[in-house]
N, C-alpha and C positions, 0 to 999 in steps of 0.2 A: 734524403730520398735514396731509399736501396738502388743498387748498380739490376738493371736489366738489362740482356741480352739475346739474342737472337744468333745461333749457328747451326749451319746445314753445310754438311758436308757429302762429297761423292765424289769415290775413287776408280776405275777400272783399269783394264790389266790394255785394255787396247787392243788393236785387230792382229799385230802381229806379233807380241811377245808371247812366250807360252805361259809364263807368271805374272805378276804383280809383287815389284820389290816394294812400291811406293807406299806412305803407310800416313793416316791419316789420323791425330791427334786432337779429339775433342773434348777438351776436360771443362763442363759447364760450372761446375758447381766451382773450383779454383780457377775459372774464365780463363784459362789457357788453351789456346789452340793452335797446331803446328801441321807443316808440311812436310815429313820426311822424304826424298828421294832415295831410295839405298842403289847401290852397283856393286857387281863383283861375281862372278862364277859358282854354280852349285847353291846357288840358293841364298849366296852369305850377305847379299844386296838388301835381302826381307831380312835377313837376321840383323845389320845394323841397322837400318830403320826402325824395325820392331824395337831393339835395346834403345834407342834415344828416345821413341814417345815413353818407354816403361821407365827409365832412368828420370825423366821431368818428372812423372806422374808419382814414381817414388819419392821425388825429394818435395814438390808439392803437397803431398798428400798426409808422408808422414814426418819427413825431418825437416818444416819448414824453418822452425824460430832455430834448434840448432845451428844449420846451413846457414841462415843470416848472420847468424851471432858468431861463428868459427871466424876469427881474427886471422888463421891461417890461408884462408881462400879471399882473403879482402881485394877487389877490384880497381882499388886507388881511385874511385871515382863515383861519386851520390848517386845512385840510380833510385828511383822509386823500392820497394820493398818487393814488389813482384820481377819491377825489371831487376834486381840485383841476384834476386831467385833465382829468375830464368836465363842467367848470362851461366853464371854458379851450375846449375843444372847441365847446360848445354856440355860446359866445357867437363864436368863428370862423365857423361856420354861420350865426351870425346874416347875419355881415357878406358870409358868401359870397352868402347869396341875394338880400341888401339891393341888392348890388354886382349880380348877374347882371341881376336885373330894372330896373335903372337904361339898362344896354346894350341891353336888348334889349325893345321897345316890347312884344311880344308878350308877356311875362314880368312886363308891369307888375302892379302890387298883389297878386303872389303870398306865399304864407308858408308856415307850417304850423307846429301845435304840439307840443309833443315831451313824453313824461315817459321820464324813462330812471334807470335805477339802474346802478351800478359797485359790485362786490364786489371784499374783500379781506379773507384770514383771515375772522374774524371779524363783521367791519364792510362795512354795504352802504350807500352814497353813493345819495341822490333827488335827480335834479335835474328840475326840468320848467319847462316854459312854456306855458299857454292853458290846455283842458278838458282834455285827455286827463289818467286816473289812473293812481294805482299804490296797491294796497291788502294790506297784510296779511291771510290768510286763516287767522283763529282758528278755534278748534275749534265755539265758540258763536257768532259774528260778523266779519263783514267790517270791518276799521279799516281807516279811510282814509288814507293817508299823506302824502296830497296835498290843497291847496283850488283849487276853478277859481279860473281868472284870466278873469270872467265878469261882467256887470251882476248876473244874478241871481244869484251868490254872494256879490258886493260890496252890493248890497239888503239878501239875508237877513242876513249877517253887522252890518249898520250898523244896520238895523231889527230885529232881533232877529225875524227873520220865519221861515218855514219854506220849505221848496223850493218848495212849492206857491202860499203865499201870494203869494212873492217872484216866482215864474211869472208869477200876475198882474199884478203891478205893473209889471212892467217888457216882458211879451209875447214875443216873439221873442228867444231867449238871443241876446245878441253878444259873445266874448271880448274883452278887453280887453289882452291881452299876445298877442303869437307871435312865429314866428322869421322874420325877412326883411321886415317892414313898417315896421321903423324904423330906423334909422342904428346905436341902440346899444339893448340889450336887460338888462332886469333877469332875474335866475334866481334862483327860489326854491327853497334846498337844504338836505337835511338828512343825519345820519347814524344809522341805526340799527344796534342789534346784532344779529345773525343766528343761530340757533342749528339744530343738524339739528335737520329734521321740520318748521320752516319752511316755508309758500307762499307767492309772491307773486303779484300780477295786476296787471300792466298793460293799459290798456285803449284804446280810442280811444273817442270820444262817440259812435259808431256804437252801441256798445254802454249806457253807463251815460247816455246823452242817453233811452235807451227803456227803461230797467229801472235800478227803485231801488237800494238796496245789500242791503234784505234779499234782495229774488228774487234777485239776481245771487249769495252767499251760500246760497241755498236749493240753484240747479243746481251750484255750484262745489263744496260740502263732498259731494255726492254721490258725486265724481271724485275726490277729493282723493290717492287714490294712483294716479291714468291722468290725466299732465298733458294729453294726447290728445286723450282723452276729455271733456275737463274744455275746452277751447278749442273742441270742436268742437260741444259741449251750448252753451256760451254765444254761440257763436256763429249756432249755429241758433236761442236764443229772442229774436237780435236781427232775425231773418229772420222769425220766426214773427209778430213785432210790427210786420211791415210791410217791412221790409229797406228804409226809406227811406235810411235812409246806408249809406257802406261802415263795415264793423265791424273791427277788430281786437283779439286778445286776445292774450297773452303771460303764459304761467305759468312759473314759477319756483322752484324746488323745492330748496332750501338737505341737502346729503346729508352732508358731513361737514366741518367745518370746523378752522381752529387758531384757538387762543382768544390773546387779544391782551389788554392793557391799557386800550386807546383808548376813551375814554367815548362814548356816544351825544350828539347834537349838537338841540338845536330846533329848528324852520325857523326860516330866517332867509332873508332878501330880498338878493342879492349884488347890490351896487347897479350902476348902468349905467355902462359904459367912460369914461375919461377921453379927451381928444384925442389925448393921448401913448400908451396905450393902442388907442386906433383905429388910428395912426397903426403899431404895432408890429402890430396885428391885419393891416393891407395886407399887412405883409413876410411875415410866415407863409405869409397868402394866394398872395403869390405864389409862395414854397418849393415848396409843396403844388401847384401846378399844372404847378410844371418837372416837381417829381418824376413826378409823370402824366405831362407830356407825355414825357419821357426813358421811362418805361413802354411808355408804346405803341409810341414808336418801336424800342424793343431787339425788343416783339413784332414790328412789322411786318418787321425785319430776318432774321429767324430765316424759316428754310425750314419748308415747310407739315407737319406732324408726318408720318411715314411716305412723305417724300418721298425721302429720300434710299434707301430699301428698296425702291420703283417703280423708281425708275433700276434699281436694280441688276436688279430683275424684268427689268425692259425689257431691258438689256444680256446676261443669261442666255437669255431668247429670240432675242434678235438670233444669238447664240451657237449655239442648237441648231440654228437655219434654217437659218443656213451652212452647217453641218456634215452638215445632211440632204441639203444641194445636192451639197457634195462628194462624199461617199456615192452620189448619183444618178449624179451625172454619171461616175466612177469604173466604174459597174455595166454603162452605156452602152456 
């Protein structure tokens, strides 16, 4: 039984930012779909978000069996073939954005945090770094799938505190992990099983930064067959509660799957690159860039679409003109 699925996503910029760093990742046809959150001054917030959905979508789309097969990026640990991709991927985007903002002053202390999941058969690969979630939508409650990578996650969990208590204690949330702030990056990933009738949500902290998990739960199970509807209600009681961030949502709707053997996985923490490892992460980087730039150049080379059909316009009227002159002149 082929893998079907169902995603709708929607992003906005919110009521009081002037942009939209947040960047939303829907790749159907390699069932990958991701939440970037980007931060940073001068715009460099969308430029890392933007580099981690385009860094997946590159190593998905074109280097996938290489990327699996490079012995050099080995993970030390079985993931499915899409989650080993998309851990692989993530942490290339690390190094892409680490590396861009190094070059370019303007691009300094940029990041952004990612949750993404990868389907196959059966089985759907989480992988994230920072706030952003991704939560199972039961019939009775929202399960989280995910923990921030947060003070006040890291608080409540050590203190045995709650969201609120932990609120206090620590003041202003600061993430403690993203993509592009540091040289090598840990990713927290897991594997679950998928069954039709399935939802998922991912989210950016535009949204679950301003609404707990019940409310988010209360407007979600209302929609739960209009993934549309269901992105566009959560999205608007991220607006309704002030629209201080931008928001993005990503629903996910498991429709018919093939059933597999592969057991579900716990989270586990895929610990940070080795030098040798970094070192294999540069060469990719740079594959991935010829391959772009050899892209754009085959575009730029190529004539403008319905260019060669104007000529021919052109040369048919050149044609009749003549031929009206002959005919004149002939009459004469």
């Amino acid at each position: 039984m082929p893998l079907v699925v169902k995603a709708v996503g929607k992003t906005d910029k919110g009521l009081v930012r002037a942009g939209n760093e947040d960047y939303l990742h829907l790749d159907e046809n390699n069932h990958v779909y991701a939440v970037c959150d980007g931060m940073g001054g001068h715009q460099a917030g969308e430029v890392a978000s933007m580099t981690a959905s385009e860094t997946i979508l590159n190593a998905f789309t074109h280097f996938r069996k290489p990327l699996l097969d490079d012995p050099e990026l080995g993970l030390g640990k079985t993931l499915p073939p899409n989650g080993e991709l998309l851990v692989k991927s993530i942490r290339l985007a690390n190094r892409a954005i680490f590396n861009a903002a190094l070059l370019d002053p303007e691009l300094s202390g940029m990041g952004t945090t990612i949750v993404s999941i990868a389907i196959e058969a059966d089985i759907m690969s989480v992988a994230h770094v920072g706030d952003s979630r991704a939560y199972r939508l039961g019939e009775k409650e929202l399960t989280p799938l995910t923990k921030d990578h947060s003070w006040v996650a890291e608080i409540q969990e050590s203190q045995n505190l709650s969201a609120e208590e932990a609120s206090s204690v620590v003041g202003k949330n600061v993430i403690t992990r993203a993509l592009g702030v540091r040289e090598t990056v840990e990713v927290d990933c897991r594997v679950v099983n998928a069954v039709p009738g399935d939802v998922f949500i991912l989210c950016s902290d535009g949204l679950c930064g301003f609404a707990d998990d019940d409310e988010i739960f209360n407007v979600a199970s209302k929609s739960r067959n209009n993934l549309k509807q269901m992105t566009t209600d959560l999205v608007q009681m991220a607006n309704d509660r002030g629209g201080a961030d931008n928001v993005t949502v990503l629903a996910i709707a498991i429709v018919e799957v093939d059933e597999t053997p592969l057991p579900e996985i716990e989270v586990f923490t895929q610990a940070a690159e080795s030098e040798r490892t970094l070192k294999a992460e540069d060469g990719w980087l740079k594959k991935l860039a010829e391959y772009d730039a050899a892209v754009e150049s085959e575009s730029a080379d190529k004539p403008e679409k319905g260019g060669n059909t104007m000529l021919l316009i052109g040369i048919f009227a050149i044609f009749i003109i003549v031929a009206v002159l002959i005919i004149w002149c002939q009459t004469d």
